[in-house]
N, CA, C and O atoms as a GROMACS GRO file, in nm:
protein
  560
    1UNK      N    1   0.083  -0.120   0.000
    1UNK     CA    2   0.000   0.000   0.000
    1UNK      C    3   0.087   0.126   0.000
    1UNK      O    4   0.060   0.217  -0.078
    2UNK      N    5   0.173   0.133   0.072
    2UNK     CA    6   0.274   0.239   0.096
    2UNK      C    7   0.356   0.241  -0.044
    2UNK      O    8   0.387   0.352  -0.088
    3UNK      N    9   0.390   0.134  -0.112
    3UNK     CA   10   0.504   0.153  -0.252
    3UNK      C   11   0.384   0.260  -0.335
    3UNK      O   12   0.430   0.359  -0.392
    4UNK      N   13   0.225   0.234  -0.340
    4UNK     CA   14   0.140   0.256  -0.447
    4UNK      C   15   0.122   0.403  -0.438
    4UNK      O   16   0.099   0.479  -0.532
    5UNK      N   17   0.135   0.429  -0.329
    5UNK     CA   18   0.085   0.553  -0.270
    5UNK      C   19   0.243   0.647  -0.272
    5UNK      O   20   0.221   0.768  -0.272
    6UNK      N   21   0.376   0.615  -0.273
    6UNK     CA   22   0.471   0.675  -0.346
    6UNK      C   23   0.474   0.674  -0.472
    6UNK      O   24   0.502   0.780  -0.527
    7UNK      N   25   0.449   0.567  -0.545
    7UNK     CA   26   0.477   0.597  -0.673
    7UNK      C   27   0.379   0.670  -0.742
    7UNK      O   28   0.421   0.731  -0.840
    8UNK      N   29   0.270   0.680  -0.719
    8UNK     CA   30   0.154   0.817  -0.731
    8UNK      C   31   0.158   0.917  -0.690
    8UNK      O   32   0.068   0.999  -0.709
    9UNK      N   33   0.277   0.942  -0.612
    9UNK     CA   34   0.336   1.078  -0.588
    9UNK      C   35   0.424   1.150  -0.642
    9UNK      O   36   0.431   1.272  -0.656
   10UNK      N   37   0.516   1.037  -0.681
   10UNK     CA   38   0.630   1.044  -0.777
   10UNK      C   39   0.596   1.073  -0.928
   10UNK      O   40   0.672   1.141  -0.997
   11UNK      N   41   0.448   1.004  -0.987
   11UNK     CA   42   0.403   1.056  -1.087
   11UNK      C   43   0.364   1.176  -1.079
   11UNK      O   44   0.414   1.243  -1.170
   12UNK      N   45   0.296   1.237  -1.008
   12UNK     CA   46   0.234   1.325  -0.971
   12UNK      C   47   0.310   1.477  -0.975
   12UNK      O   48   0.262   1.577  -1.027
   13UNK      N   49   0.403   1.470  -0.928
   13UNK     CA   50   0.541   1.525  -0.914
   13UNK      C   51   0.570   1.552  -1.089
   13UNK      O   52   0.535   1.644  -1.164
   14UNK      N   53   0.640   1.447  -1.109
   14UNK     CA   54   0.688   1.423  -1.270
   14UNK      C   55   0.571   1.510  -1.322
   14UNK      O   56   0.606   1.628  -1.333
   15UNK      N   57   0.449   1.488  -1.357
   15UNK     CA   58   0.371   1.501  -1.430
   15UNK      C   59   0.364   1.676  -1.428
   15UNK      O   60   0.384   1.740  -1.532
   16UNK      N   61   0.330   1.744  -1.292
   16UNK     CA   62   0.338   1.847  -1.288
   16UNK      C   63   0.489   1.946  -1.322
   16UNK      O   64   0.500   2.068  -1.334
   17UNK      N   65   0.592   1.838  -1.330
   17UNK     CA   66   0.680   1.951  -1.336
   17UNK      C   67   0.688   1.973  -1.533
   17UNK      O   68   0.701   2.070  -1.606
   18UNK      N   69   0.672   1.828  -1.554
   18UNK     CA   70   0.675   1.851  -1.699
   18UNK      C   71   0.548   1.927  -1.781
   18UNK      O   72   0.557   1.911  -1.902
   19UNK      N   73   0.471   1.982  -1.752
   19UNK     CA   74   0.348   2.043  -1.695
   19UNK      C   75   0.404   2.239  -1.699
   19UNK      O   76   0.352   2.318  -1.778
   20UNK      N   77   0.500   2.277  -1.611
   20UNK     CA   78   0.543   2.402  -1.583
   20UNK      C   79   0.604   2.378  -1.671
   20UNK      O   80   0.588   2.480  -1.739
   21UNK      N   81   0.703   2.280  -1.756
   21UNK     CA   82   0.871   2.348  -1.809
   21UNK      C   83   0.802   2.371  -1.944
   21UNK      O   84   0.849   2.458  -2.016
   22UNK      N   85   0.662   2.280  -1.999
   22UNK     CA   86   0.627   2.278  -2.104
   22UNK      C   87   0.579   2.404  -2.109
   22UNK      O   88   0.571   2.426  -2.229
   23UNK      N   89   0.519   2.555  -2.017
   23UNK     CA   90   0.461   2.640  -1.984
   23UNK      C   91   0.582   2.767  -2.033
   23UNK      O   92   0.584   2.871  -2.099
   24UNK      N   93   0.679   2.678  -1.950
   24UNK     CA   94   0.789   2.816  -1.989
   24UNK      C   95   0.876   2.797  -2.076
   24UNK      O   96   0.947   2.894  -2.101
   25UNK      N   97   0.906   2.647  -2.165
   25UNK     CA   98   0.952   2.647  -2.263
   25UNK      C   99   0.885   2.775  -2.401
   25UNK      O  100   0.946   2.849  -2.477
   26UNK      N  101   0.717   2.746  -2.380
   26UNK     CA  102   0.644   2.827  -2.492
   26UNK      C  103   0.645   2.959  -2.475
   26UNK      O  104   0.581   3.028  -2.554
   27UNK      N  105   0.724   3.024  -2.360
   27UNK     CA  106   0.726   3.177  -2.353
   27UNK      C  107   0.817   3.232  -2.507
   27UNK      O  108   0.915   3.175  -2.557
   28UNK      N  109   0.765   3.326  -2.545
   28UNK     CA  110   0.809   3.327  -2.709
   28UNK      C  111   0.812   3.513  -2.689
   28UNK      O  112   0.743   3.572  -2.605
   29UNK      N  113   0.930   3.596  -2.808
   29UNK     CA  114   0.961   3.674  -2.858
   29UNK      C  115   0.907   3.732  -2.997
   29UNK      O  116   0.893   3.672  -3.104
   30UNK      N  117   0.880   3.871  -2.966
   30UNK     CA  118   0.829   3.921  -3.120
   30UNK      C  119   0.928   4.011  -3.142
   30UNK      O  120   0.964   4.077  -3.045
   31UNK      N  121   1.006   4.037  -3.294
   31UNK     CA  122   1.059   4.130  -3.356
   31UNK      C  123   1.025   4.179  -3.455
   31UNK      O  124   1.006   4.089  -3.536
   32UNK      N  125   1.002   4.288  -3.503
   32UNK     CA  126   0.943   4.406  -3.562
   32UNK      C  127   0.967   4.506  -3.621
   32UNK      O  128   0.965   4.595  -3.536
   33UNK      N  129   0.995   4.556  -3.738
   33UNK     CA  130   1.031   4.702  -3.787
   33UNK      C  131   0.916   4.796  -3.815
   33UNK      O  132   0.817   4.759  -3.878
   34UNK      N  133   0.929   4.904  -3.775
   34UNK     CA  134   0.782   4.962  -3.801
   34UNK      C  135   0.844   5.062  -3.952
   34UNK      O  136   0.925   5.154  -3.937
   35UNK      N  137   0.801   5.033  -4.059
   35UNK     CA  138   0.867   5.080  -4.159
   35UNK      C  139   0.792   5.229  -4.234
   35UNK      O  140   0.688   5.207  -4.296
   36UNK      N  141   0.833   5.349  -4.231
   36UNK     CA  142   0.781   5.432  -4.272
   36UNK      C  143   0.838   5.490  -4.455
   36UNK      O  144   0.937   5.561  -4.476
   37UNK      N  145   0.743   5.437  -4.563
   37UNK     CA  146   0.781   5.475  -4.701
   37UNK      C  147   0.731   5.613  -4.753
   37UNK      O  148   0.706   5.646  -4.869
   38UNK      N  149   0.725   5.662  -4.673
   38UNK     CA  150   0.650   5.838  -4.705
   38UNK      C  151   0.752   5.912  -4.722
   38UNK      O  152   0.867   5.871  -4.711
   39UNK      N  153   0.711   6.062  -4.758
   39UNK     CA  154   0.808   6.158  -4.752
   39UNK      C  155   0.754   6.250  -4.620
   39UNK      O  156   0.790   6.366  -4.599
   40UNK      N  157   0.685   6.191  -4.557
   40UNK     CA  158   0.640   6.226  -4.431
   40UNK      C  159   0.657   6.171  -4.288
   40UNK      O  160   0.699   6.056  -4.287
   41UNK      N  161   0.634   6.224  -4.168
   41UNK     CA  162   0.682   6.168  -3.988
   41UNK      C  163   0.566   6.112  -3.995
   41UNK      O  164   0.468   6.184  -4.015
   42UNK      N  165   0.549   5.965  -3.980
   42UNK     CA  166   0.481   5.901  -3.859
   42UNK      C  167   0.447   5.910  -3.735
   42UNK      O  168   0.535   5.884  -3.653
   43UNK      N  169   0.310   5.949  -3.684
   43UNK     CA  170   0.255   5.980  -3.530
   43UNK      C  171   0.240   5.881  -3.553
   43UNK      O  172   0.223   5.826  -3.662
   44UNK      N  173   0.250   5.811  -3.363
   44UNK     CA  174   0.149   5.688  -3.303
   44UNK      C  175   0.048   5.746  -3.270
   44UNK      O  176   0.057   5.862  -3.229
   45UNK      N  177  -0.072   5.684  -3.278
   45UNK     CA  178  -0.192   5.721  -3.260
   45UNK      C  179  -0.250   5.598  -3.137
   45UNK      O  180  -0.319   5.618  -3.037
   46UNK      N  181  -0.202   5.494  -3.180
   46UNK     CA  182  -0.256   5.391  -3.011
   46UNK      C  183  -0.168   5.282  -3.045
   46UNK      O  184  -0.115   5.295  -3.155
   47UNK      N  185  -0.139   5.177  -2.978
   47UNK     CA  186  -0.031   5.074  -2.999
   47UNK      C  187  -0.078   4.934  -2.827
   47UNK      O  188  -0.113   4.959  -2.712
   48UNK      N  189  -0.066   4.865  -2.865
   48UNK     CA  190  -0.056   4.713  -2.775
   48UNK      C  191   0.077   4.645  -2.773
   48UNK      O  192   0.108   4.602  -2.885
   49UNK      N  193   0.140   4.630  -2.707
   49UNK     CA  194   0.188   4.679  -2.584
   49UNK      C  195   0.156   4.810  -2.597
   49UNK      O  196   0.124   4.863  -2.703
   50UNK      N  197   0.163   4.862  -2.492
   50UNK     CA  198   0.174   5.032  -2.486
   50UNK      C  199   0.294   5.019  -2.449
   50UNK      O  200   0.345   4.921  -2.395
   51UNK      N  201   0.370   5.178  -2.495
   51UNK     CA  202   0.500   5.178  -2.432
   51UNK      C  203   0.587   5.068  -2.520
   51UNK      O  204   0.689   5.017  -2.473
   52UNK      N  205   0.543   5.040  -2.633
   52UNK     CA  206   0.708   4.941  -2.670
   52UNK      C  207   0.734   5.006  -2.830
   52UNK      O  208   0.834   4.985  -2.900
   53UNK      N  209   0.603   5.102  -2.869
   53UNK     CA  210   0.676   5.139  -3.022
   53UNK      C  211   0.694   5.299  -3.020
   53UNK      O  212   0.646   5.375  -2.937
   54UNK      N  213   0.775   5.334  -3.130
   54UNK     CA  214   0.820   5.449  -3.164
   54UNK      C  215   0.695   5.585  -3.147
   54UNK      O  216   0.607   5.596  -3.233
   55UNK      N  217   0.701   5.655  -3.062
   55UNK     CA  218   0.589   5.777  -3.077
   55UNK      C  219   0.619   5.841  -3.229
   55UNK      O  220   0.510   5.871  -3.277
   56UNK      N  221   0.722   5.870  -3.315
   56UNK     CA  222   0.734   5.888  -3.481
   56UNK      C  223   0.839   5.828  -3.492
   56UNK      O  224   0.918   5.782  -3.410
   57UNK      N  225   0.833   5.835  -3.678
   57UNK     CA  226   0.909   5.741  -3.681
   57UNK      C  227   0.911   5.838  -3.831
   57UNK      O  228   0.807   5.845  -3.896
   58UNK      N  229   1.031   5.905  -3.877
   58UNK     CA  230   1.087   5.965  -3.972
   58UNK      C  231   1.065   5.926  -4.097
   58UNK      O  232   1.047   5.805  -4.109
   59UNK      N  233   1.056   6.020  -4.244
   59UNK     CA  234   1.020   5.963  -4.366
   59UNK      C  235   1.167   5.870  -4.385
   59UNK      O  236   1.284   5.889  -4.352
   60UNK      N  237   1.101   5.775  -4.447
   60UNK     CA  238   1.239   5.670  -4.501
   60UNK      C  239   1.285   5.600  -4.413
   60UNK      O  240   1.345   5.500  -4.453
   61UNK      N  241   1.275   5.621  -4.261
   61UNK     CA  242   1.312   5.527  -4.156
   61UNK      C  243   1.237   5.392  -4.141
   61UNK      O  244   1.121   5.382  -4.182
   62UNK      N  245   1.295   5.296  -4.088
   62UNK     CA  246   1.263   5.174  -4.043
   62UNK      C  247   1.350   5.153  -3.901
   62UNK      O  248   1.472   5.143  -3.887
   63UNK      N  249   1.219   5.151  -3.782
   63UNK     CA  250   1.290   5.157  -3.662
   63UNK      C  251   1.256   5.006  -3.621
   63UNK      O  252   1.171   4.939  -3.680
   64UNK      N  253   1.340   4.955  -3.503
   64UNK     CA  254   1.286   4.845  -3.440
   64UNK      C  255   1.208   4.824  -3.312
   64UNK      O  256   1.219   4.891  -3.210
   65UNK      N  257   1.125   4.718  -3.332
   65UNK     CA  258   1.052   4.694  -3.184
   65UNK      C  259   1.067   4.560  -3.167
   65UNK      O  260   1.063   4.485  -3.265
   66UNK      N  261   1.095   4.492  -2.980
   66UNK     CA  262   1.114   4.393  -2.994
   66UNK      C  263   1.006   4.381  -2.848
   66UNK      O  264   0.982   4.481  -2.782
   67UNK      N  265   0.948   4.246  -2.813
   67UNK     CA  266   0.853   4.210  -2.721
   67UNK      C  267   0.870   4.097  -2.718
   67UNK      O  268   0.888   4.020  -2.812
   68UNK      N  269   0.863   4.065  -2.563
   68UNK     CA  270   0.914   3.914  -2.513
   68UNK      C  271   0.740   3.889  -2.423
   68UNK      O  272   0.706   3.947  -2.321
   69UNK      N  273   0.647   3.772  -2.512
   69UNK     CA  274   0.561   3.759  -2.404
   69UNK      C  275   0.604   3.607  -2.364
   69UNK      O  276   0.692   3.538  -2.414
   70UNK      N  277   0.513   3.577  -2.257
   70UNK     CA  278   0.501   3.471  -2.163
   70UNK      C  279   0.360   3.397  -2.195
   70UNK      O  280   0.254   3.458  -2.198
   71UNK      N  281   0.374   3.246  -2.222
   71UNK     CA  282   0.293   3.187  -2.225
   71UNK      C  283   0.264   3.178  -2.361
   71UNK      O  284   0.359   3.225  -2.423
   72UNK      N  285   0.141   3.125  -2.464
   72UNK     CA  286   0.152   3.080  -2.568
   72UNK      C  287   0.073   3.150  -2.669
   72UNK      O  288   0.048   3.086  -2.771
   73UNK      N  289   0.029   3.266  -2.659
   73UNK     CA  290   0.005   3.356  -2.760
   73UNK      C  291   0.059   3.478  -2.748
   73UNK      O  292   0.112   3.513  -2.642
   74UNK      N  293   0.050   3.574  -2.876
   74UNK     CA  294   0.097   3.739  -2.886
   74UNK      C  295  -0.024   3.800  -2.957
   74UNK      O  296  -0.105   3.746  -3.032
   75UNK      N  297  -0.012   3.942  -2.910
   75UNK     CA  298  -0.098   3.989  -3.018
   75UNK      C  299  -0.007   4.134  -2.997
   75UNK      O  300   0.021   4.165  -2.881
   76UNK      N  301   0.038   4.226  -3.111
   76UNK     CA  302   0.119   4.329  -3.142
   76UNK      C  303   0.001   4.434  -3.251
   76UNK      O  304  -0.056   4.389  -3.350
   77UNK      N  305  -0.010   4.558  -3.206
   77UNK     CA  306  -0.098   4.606  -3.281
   77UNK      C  307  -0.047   4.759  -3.243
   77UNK      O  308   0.000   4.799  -3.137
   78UNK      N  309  -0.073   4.826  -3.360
   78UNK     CA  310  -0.024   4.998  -3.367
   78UNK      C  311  -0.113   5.031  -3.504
   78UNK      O  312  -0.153   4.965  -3.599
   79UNK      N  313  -0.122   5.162  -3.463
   79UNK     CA  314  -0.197   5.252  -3.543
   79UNK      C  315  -0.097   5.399  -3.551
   79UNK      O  316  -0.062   5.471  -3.458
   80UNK      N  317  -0.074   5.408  -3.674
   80UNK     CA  318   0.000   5.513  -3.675
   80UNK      C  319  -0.069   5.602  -3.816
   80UNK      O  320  -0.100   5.557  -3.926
   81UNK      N  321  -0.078   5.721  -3.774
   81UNK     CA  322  -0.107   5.826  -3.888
   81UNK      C  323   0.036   5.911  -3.949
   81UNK      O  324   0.147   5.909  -3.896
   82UNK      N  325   0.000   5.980  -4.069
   82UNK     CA  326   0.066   6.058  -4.158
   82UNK      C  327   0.037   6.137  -4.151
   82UNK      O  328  -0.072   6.166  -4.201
   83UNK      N  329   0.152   6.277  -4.046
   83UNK     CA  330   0.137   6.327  -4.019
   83UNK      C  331   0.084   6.509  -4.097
   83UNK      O  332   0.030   6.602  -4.037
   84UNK      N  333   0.120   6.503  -4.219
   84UNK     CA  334   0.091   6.591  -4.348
   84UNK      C  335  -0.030   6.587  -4.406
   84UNK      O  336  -0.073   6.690  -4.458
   85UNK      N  337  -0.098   6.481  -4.408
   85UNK     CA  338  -0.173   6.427  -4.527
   85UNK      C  339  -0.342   6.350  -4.409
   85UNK      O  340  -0.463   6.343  -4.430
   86UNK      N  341  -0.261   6.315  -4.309
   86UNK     CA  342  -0.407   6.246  -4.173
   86UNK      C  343  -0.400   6.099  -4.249
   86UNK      O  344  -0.511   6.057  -4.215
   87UNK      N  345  -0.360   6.024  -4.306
   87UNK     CA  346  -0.393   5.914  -4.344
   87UNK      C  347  -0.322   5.813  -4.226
   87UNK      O  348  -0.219   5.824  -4.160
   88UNK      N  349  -0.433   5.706  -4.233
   88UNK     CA  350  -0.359   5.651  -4.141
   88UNK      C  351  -0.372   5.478  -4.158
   88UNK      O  352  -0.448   5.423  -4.238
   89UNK      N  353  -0.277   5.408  -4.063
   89UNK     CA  354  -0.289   5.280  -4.097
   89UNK      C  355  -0.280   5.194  -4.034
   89UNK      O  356  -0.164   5.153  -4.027
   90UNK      N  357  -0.398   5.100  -3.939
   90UNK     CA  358  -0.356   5.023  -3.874
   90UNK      C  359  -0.307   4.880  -3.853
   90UNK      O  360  -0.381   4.802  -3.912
   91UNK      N  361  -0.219   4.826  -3.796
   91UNK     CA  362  -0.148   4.698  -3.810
   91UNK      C  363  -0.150   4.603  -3.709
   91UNK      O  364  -0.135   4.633  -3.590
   92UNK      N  365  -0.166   4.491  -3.748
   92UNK     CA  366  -0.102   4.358  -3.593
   92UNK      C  367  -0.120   4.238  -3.630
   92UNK      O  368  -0.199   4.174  -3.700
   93UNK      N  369  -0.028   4.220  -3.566
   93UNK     CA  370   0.009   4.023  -3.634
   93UNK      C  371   0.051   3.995  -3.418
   93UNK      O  372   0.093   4.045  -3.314
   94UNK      N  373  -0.016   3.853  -3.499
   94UNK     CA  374  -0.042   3.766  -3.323
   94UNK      C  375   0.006   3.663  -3.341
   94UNK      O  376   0.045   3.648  -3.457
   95UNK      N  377   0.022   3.582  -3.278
   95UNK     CA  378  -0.027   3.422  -3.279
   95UNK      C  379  -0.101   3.322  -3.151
   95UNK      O  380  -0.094   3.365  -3.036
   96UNK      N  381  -0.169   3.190  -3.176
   96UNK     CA  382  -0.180   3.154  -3.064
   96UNK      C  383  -0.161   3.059  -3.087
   96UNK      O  384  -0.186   3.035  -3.206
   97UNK      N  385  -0.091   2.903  -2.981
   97UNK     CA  386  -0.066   2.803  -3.025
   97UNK      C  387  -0.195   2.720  -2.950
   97UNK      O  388  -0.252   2.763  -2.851
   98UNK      N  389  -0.222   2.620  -3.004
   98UNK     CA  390  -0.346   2.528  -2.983
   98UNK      C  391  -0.297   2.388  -2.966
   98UNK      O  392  -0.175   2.390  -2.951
   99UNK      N  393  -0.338   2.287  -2.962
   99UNK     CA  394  -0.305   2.176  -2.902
   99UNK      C  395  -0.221   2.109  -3.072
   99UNK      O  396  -0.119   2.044  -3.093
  100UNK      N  397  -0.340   2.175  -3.174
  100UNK     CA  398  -0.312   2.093  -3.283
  100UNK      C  399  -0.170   2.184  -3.357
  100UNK      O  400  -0.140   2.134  -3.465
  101UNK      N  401  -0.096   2.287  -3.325
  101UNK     CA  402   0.008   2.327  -3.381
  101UNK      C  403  -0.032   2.516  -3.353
  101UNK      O  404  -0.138   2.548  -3.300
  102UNK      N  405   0.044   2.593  -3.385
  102UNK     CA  406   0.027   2.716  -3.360
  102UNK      C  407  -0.081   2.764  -3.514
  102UNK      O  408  -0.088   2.715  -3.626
  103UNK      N  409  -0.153   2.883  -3.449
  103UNK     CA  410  -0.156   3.022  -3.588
  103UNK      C  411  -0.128   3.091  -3.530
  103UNK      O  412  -0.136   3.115  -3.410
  104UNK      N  413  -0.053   3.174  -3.695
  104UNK     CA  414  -0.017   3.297  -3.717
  104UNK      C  415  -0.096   3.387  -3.767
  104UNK      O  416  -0.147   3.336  -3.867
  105UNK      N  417  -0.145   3.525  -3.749
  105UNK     CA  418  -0.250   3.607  -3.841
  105UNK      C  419  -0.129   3.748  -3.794
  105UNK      O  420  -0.063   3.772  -3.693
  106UNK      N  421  -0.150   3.831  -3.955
  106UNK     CA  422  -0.144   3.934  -3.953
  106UNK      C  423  -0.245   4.022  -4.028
  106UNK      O  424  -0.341   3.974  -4.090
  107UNK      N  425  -0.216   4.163  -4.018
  107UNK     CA  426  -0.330   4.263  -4.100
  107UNK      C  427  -0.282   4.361  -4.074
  107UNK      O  428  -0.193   4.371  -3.990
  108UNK      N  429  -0.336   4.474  -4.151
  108UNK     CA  430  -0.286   4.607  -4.226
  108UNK      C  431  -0.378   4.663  -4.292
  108UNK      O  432  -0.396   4.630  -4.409
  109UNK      N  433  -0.481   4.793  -4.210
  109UNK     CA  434  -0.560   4.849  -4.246
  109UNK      C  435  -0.552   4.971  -4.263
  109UNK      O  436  -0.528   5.038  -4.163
  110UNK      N  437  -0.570   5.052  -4.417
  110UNK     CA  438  -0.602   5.194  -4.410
  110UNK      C  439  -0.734   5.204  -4.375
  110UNK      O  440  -0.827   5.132  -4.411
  111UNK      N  441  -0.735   5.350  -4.264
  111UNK     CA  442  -0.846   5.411  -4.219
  111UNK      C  443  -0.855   5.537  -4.190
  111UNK      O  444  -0.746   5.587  -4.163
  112UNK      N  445  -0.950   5.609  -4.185
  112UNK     CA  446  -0.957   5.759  -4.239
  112UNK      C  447  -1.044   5.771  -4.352
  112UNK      O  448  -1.117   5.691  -4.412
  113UNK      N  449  -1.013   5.906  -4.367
  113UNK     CA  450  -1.117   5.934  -4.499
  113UNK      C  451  -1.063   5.921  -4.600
  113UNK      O  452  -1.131   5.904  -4.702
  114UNK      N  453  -0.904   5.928  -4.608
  114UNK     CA  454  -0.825   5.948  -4.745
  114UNK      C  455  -0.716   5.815  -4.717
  114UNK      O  456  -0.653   5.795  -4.613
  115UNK      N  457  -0.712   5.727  -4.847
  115UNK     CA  458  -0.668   5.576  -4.779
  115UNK      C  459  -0.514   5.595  -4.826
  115UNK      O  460  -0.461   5.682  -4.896
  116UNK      N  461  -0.452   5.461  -4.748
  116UNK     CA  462  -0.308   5.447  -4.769
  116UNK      C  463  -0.276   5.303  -4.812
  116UNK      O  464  -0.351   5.206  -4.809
  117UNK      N  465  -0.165   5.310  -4.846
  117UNK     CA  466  -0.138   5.218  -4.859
  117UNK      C  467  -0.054   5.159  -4.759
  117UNK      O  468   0.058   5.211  -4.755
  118UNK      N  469  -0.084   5.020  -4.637
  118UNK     CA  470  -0.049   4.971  -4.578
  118UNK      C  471  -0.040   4.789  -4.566
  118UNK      O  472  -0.128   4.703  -4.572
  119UNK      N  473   0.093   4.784  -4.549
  119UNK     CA  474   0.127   4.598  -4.570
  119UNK      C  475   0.167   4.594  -4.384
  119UNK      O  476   0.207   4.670  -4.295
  120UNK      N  477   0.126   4.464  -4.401
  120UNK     CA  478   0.202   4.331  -4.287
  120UNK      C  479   0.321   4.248  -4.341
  120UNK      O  480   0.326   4.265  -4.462
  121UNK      N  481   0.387   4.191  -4.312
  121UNK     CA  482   0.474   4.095  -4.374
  121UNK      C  483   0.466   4.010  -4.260
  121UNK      O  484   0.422   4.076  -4.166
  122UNK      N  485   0.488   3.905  -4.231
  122UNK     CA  486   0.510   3.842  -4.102
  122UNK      C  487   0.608   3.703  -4.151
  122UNK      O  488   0.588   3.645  -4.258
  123UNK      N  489   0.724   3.659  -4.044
  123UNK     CA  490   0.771   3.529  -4.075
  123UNK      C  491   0.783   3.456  -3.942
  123UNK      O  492   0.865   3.480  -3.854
  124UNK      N  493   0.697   3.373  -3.942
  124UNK     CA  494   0.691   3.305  -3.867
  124UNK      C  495   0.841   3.172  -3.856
  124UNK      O  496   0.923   3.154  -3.947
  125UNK      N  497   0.839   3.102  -3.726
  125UNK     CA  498   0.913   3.000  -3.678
  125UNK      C  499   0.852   2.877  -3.635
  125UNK      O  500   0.838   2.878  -3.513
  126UNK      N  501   0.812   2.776  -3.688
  126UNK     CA  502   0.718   2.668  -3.725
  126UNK      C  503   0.802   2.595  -3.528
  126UNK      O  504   0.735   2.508  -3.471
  127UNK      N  505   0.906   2.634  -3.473
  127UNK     CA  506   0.920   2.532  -3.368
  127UNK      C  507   0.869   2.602  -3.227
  127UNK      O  508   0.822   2.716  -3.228
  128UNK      N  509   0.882   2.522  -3.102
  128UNK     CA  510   0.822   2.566  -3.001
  128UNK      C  511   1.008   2.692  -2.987
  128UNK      O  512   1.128   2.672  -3.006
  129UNK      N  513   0.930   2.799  -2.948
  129UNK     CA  514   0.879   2.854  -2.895
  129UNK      C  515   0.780   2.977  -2.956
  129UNK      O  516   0.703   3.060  -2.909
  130UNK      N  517   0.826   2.942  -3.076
  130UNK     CA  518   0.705   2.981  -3.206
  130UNK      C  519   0.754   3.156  -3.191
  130UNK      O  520   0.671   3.246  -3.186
  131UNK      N  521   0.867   3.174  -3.187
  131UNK     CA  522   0.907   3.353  -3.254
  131UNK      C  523   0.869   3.403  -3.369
  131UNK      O  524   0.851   3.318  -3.457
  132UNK      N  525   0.846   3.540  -3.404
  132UNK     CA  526   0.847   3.551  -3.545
  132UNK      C  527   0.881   3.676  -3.530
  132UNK      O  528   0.899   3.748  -3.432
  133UNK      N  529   0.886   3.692  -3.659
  133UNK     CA  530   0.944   3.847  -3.700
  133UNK      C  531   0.859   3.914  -3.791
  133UNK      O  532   0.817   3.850  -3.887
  134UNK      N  533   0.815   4.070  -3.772
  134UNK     CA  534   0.702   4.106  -3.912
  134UNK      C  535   0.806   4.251  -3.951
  134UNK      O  536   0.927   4.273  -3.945
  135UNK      N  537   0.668   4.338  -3.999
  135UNK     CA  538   0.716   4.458  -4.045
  135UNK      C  539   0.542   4.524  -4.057
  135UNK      O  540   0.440   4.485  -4.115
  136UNK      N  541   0.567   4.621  -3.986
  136UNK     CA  542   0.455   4.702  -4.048
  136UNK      C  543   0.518   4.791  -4.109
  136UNK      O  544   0.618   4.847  -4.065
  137UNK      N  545   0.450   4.817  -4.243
  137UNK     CA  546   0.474   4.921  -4.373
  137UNK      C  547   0.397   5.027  -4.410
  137UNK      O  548   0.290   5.010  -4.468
  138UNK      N  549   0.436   5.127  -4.385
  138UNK     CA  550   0.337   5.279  -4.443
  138UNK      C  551   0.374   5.322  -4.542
  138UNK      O  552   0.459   5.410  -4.532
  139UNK      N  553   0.329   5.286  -4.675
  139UNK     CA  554   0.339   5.343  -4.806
  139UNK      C  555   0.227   5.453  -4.811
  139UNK      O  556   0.140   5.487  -4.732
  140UNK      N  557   0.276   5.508  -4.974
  140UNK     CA  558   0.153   5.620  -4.942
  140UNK      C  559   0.004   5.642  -4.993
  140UNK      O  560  -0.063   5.736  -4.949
   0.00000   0.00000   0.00000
């Protein structure tokens, strides 16, 4: 009675630790260029994280943003306008992983009254801890 009742502890144990490492193995990294193709400054207008992207971002520049989350999804999203012209464009690429393998989604919306032209690019990393890298793009 006593061996049954250790070794169901000992599983128990095992089970939970492999349980946490599998938890913090999937903590995963996002990298990012926020790319401005105008002859105009980029305002931020709202952003997720707060606090991790560029308040402007110069004509012709491409700055970087990098974000480390915890646990097994991201979601990265900014809205930035043109600052000459009011056009504006919003962006975010996520992922979440599921039992059956991860998704990836990105998007890139002009909005306003006068439209732009705005891309996502995203490259994903098919292994655990599932990183990727995008670009949001403000053409004009």
């Amino acid at each position: 009675m006593r061996n049954q009742r250790l070794k169901k502890t000992l599983l128990f144990t095992l089970f939970n630790g492999c349980v946490l490492s599998t938890s913090v193995v999937q903590a995963n990294s996002v990298s990012l260029n926020v790319q401005n193709s105008t002859p105009e400054v980029l305002q931020l207008v709202s952003s997720s994280p707060s606090g991790v992207f560029p308040a402007t971002v110069g004509p012709g520049q491409s700055l970087p943003v990098s974000y480390d989350f915890g646990g097994t999804s991201s979601e990265m999203s900014a809205t930035y306008k043109r600052v000459g012209t009011g056009t504006t464009c919003r962006f975010s690429a996520s992922h979440v992983v599921y039992v059956s393998g991860p998704r990836f989604a990105k998007n890139a919306v002009s909005t306003g009254a006068t439209s732009a032209t705005c891309l996502t690019f995203q490259s994903p990393t098919w292994r655990i801890p599932y990183n990727y890298t995008a670009t949001f793009a403000f053409y004009y």
